[in-house]
N, C-alpha and C positions, 0 to 999 in steps of 0.2 A: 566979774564975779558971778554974774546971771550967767555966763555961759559954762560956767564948771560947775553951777548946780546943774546945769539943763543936762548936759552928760555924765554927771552923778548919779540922775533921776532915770535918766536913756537907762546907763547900766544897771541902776538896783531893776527897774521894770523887767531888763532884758533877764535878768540872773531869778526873777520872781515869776517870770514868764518860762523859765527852763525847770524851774523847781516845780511849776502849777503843772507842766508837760511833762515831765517825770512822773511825779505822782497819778497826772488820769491812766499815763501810759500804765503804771502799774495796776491802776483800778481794773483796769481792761483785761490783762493778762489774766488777773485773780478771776475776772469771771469767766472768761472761756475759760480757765483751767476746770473751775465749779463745773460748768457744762460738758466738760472734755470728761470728767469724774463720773458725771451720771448718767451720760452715755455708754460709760462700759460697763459700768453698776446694771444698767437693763440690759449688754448687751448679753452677757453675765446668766442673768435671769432665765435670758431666751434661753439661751444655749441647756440652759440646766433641766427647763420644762420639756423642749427636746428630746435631749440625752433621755431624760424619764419617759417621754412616751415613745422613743425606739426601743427601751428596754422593756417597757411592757409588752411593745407588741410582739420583738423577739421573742419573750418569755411566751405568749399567749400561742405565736406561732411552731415553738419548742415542745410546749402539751399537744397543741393540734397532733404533730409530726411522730411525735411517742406515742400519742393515742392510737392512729391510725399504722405507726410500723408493730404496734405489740397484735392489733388487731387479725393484722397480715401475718405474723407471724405464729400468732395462735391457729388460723385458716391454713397456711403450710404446714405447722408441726399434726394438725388433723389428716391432711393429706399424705402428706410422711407416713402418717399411721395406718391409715387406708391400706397405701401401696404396703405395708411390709405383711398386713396381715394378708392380702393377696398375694405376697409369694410366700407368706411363711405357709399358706392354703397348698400354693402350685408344689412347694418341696416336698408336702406328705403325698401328692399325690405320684407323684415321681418317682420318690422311694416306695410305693406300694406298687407302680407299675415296672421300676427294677425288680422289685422284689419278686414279682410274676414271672420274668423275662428269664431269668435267674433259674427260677422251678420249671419254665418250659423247657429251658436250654438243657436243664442236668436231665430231663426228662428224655428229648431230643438224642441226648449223649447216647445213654444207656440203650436207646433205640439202635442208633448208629452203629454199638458195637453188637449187638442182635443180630442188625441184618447183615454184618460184617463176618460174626462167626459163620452164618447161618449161608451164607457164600463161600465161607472156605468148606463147610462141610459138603454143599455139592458140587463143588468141585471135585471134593475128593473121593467123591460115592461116583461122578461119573468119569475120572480115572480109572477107578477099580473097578466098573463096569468095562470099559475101553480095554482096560487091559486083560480082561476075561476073556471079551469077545477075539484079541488078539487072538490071544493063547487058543482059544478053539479052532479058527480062522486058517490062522498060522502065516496071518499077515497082518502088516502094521499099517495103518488107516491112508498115511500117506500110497503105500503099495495098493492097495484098496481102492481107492482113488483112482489112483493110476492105470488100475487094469481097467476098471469103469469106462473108464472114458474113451480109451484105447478101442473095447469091441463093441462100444458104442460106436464111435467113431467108423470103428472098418465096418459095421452093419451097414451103415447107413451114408455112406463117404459119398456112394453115387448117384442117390437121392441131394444129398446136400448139394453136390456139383451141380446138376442135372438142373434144380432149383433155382440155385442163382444165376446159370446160365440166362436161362428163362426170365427172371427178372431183370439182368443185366439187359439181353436185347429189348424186353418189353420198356424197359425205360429210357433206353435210349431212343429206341421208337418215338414213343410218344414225344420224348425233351424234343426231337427234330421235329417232329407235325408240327410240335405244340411253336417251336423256333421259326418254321417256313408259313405256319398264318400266320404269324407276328408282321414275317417281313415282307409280304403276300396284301396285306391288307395296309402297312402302310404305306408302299410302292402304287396302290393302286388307289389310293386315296388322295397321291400326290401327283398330278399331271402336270409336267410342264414340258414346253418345247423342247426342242433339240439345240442347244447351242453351238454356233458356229464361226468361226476365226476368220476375222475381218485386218489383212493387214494395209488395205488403200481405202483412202476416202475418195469420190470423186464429187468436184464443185460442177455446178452447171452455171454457164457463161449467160450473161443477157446477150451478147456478139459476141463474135470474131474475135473483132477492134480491139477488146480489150486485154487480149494476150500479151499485144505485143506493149500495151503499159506493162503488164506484168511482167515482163523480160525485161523491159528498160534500153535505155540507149548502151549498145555491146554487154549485153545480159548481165547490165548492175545492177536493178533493182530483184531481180531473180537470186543473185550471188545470196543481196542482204537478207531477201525474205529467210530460203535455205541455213545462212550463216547464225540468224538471230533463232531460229525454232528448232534449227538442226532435222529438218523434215525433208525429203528431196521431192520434188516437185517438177512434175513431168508434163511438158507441155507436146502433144501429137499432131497429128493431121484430125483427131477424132473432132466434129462440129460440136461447139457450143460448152465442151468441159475442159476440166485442169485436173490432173488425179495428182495427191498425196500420199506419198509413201513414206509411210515409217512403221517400225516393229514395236514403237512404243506408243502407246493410244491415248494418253495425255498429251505427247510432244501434236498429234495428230490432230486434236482435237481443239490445241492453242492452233496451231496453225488454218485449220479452217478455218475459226470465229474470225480469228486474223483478217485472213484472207477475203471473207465476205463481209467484215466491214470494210476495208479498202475500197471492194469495187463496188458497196454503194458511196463511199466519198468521193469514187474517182481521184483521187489526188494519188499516186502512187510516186512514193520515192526514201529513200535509207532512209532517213528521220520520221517520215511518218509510220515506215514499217515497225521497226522499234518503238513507236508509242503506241503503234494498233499492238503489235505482239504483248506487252505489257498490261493494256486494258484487257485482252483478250486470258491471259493468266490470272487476273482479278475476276474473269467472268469463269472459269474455272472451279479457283477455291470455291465459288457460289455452288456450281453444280455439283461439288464435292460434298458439301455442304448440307444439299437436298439429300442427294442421292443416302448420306448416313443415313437424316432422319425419318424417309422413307422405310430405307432398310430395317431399321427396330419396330418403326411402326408395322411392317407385314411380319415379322419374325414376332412379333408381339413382346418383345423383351422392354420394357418401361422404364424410367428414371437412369439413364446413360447421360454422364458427362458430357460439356457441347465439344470440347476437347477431344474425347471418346470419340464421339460421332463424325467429327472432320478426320482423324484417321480411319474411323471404321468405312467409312465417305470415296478412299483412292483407292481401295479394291473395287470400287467401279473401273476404276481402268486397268486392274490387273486382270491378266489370263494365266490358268494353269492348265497347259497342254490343250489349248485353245477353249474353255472353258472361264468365264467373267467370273472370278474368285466372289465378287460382292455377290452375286444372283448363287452361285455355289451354296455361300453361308447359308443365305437366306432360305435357300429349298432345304437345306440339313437342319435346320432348325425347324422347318417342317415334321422333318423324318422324325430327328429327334423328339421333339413334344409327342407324335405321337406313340413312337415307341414308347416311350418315358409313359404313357397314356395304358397302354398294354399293360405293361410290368408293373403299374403300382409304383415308379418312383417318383421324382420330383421333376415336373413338366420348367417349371418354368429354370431350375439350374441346367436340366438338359438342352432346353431353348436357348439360356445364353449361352452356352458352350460352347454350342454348334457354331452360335453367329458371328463368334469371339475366334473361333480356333485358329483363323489363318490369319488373325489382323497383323502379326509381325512381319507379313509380307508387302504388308503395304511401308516399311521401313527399312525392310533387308539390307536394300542397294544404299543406305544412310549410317546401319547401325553397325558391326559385326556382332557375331554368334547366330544360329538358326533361329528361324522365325516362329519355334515352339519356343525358346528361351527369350528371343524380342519381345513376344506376344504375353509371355507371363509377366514381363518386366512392365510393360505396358499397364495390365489390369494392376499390377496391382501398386503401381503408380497411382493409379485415378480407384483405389482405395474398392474395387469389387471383390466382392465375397470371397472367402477360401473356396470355398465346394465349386463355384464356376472354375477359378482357375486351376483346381484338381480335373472339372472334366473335359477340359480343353487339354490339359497340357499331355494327357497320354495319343493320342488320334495319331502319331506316328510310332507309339513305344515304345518312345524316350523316355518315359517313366511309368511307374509302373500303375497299375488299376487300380485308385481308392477307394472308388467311390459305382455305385450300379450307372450313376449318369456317367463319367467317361468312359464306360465299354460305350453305353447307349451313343455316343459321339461317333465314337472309331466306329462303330457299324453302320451310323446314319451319311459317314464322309466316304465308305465302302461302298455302299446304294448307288449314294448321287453322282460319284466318280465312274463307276462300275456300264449303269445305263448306256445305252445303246447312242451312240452319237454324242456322249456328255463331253470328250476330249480328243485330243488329237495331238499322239505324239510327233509327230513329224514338226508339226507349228512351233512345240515347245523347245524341241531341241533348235530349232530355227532360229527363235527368240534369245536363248541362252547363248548362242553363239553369239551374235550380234551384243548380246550385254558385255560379254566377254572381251569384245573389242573395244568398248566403251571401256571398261575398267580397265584393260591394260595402258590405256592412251590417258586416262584419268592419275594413274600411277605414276607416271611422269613428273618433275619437279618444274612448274613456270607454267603447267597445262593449266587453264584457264577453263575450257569447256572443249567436249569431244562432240561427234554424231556419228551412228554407223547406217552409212546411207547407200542406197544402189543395190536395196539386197543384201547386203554385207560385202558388198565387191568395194567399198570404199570407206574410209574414217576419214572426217576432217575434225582438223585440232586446231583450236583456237586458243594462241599462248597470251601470256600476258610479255605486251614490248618490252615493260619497263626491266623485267626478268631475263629475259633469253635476244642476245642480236640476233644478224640473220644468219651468222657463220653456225651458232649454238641451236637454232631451229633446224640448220638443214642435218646436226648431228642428232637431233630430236627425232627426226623423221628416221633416220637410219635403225634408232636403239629402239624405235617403238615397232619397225617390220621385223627385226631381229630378233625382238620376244613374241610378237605374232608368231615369227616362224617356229619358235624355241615351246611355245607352250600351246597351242594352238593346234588343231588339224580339221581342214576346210580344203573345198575344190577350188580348182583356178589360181588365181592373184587376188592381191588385196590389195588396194592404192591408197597410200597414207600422204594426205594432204596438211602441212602446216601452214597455218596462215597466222604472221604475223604484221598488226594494222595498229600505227599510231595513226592516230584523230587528233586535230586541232582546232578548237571552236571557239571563234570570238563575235560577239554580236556588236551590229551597228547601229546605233540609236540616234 
């Protein structure tokens, strides 16, 4: 019985304990709801005092913005009004200045036709004069004329002849004085030597002994030195020397250097001759090199390409008609400046001219066309002025005279040519021959390199093996005396040597 009150009691407690937690539960709820209410009640409030003072300040800032745009707008519609009474100003004054323009013009007009009547009426008072005078005369003004001049004419025909005779010789007189001190004083301004055609070098020997190095064991290293420079090289009974002979003074002039450095190394033999002939080519371009910028420096022509200069550099070793083309230039640029000096024209296009005129020679045997059309191709490659290459390119009169400095050219390459000792045709044709045997033997297909050696009594032709056997060399040699013979005319014989030499080099290490 006590235990089914005791969980009677458990339960009523438990069910008075769910009803007490109900009710605080809802006590609870009611008041954060209260709190939840008067939270938005302020938050309400904010919002509204806000909202009212962005609307005032909008509003405050609405007046501002009205104030200051009717402000600006009142300050423009003044300006407006400024500007229109300033052109409504400029329009009276412009219709009062047509209006002038207007009264000067009808004024102008009524002139115009004034002096227009006032032209026809004398004209036509001196028709009617004219044709008075006719009518008395009994000739018409043209006939009048005509007889005028006629016994004017016969009066006095032999006086007029007689006259310009007389001025004819007196001017041509004087142009020739006035022509031969021109060229009187710069001939005689300009001294230089006699140039003279040089076609052997000779070496001087320290001994003997050293010849027959230079021959070699059964004249090998003789064959190579000849074979590599294309020079022929004459060894005598004469003490202590070696002469070089070639018609070409670059081939001559490797071959010296060559050749005296050898016999200070003493070591003579085919490999070392081909490394001397080689340094001795590099020692060349150098002198080439100089000799340009020498050349502009005395010719005084300034600012040449270094390009320029190494071609303008091998007319050191050109001759025309035994004359050194480079010292040529150089003395005509002489001529040149100072004629150009005389006459009032321009010294220094005449100076380059002159020193430019023959440079396409120094390319000829390289380029085809003449060496006035090599020589323009040249300058104006390397971007030199028109007017130089105007006064260069007439000096044979291939074109025509543009300009007062290319006469001044042609008559200063006239001078220097002309001089007593300056050339020497015989040398030239000598030369031309001998080229001539080089280009036909160059002409060949498998031809590697020629030389025309012994005077021109001999060509060797150095073919390439890999090209031509030795059946095909010895028909080489046949087609190249057969166009000698065919185009060619020369004394004696000509001995056409082919030489075909495979080399095989392996080093031992």
């Amino acid at each position: 019985m006590s235990l089914k009150i005791i969980f009677l009691l458990l339960a009523l407690s438990g069910v008075v304990g769910i009803a007490v937690g109900y009710f605080l539960r809802m006590l609870i709820l009611l008041g954060k709801r209260g709190s939840m209410e008067l939270q938005i009640r302020k938050m309400m409030l904010d919002a509204e005092e806000r909202a009212k003072k962005i609307t005032e300040e909008a509003e405050r800032s609405a007046k501002e913005k009205e104030t200051q745009t009717s402000s600006e707008l009142k300050e423009r519609g003044q300006e407006l009004k400024q500007v229109e009474e300033r052109l409504v100003r400029k329009e009276e004054m412009l219709d009062k200045r047509q209006a002038n323009l207007d009264s000067e013009q009808e004024t102008l007009g009524k002139k115009s036709d004034e002096l227009v009547s006032a032209k026809v009426k004398a004209e036509e008072m001196a028709r009617a004069q004219q044709e008075k005078l006719e009518k008395i005369a009994g000739l018409s003004a043209e006939e009048a004329k005509s007889d005028l001049i006629k016994s004017v004419e016969k009066q006095y025909e032999s006086d007029i002849e007689s006259r310009m005779r007389k001025l004819e010789i007196s001017g041509n007189e004087k142009l020739e004085q006035r022509a031969n001190e021109i060229l009187v004083t710069a001939v005689h301004r300009l001294g230089n030597s006699v140039v003279s055609d040089v076609l052997a070098t000779t070496i001087s020997l320290p001994n003997d002994e050293i010849k027959g190095k230079i021959i070699g064991k059964e004249g090998r290293n003789i064959r190579a030195f000849e074979r590599a420079t294309g020079v022929d090289v004459i060894v005598d009974d004469t003490p202590g020397t070696i002469t070089l002979s070639s018609y070409d003074p670059i081939r001559r002039q490797i071959a010296r250097i060559a050749l005296e450095n050898l016999i200070l190394d003493g070591r003579i033999q085919p490999a070392k001759i081909e490394e001397s002939v080689q340094k001795a080519e590099g020692e060349i371009n150098n002198i080439i090199k100089k000799k340009g910028a020498e050349a502009a420096f005395n010719a005084k022509v300034p600012n040449i390409d270094p390009k320029l200069l190494m071609i303008l550099g091998r007319l050191y070793f050109r001759s025309s008609y035994g004359q050194n083309v480079l010292d040529h230039s150089v003395e005509m640029s002489h001529l040149a400046g100072m004629l150009a000096e005389e006459l009032g024209a321009d010294v220094g296009v005449a100076r380059a001219g002159a020193l430019f005129h023959d440079i396409g020679k120094a390319v000829d045997h390289e380029v085809p066309g003449t060496h006035v059309e090599i020589g323009r191709r040249i300058l104006q490659k390397f971007g030199v002025s028109e007017e130089v290459v105007k006064a260069m390119q007439a000096h044979h009169e291939e074109y025509p005279y543009e300009t007062p400095e290319s006469m001044i050219v042609q008559v200063a390459d006239a001078i220097s040519g002309a001089r007593p000792g300056a050339r020497r045709d015989s040398a030239e044709n000598y030369i031309k021959r001998l080229t001539e045997l080089e280009s036909i033997a160059n002409s060949q297909p498998g031809v590697e390199k020629s030389y025309a050696i012994a005077a021109g009594r001999e060509v060797r032709v150095i073919v390439k093996p890999e090209a031509i056997s030795d059946l095909e060399a010895r028909k080489l040699a046949r087609d190249i005396a057969d166009k000698i013979e065919k185009d060619m005319q020369y004394p004696g014989e000509i001995k056409i040597s082919v030489i075909r030499e495979t080399r095989v080099i392996e080093y031992a290490r």
